[in-house]
N, C-alpha and C positions, 0 to 999 in steps of 0.2 A: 504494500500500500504506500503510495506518495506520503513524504512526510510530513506534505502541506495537510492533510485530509486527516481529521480524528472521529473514530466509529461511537455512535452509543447506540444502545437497545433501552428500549425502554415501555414501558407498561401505562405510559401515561403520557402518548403523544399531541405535539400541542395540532390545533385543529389548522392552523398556517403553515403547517409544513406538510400536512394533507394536500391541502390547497396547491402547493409548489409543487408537489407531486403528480398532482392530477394536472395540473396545467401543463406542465411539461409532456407528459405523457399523450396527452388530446392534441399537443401541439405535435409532434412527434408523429403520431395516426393520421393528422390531417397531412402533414407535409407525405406523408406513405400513400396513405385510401384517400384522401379528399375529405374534405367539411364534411361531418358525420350526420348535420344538421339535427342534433341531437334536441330533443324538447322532451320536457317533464310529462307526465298524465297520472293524475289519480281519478279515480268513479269512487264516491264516496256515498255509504247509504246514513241519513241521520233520521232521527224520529222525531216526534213533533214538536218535543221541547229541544231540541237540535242538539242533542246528544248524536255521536258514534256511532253506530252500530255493525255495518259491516264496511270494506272498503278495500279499494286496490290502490297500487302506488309501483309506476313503472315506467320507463323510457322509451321513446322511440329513436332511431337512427340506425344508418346505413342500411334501411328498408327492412328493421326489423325493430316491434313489439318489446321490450323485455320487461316481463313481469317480475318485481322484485318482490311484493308483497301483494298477498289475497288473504283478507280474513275479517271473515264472521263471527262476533259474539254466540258464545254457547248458544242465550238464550235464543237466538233467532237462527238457529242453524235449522232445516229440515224443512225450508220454507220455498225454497230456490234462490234466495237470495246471493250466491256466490256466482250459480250460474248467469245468472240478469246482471250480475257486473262484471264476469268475464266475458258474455256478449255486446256489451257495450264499450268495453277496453277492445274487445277485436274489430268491431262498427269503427271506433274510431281510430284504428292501426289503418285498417283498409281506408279511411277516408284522410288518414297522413300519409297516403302511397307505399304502407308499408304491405310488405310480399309475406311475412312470417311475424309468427308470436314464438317466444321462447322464454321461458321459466325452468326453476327446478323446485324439488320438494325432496325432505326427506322426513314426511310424515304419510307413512304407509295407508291411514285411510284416507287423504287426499288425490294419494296415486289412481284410485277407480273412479273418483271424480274429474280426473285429468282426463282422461283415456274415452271417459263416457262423453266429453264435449268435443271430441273428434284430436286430440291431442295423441303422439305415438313419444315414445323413446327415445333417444340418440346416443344414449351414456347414462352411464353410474360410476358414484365412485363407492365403494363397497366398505364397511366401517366406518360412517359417517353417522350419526357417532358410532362407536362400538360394537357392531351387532345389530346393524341397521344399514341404511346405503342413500347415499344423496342420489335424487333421479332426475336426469336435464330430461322435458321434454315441451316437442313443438308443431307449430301447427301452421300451414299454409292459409292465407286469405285469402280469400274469395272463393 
């Protein structure tokens, strides 16, 4: 290692050097693939005192969807409500010219809900945690 350069590890990093990271890193991508033209999306479901209650939160760019988060309160699970916000996260992928959605899970009974909205496989990584397996999976538009 250059002399100039000194290493830490650390358990409590500041959120600006995030920042430097990702900036670097997008800037880097863009100069490789082109402006990602990346833009934020959430579908957020709230009740009538505008509480929470179910909601997604994910990106689009380079003509793909990515869902980072999906999730319904217990109490309102069994109603469809995850699927009515995963077809409006994919309404609005397809009306940002995006070609695919792409998520992963590593909660086993989410998986059959994946798959039942037309969602396939492409990878796992297997002990994620411990005796369980992270599952990437994705889905064509239109």
């Amino acid at each position: 290692m250059p002399a100039a350069l000194r290493m830490s590890v650390t358990a409590d990093p500041d959120a600006r050097e995030r920042a430097a990271l990702v900036a670097g890193l997008v800037g880097f991508h863009e100069n490789l693939l082109g402006p990602a033209g990346a833009s934020p999306l959430a579908v957020l479901l709230h009740d009538a005192d505008g509480a929470l209650r179910a909601g997604l939160w994910g990106r689009s760019g380079h003509g793909w969807l990515f869902i980072e988060l999906l999730f319904v309160q217990d109490a309102w699970r069994g109603r469809g409500l995850g699927g009515r916000v995963l077809d409006a996260a994919e309404a609005e992928a397809a009306a940002r010219g995006c070609h695919g959605v792409w998520l992963d899970t590593m909660n086993p009974a989410a998986l059959p809900f994946y798959l039942r909205h037309g969602y396939e496989s492409f990878g796992e990584l297997p002990d994620y945690p411990p005796g369980n397996r992270r599952v990437f999976l994705r889905k064509r538009c239109g």
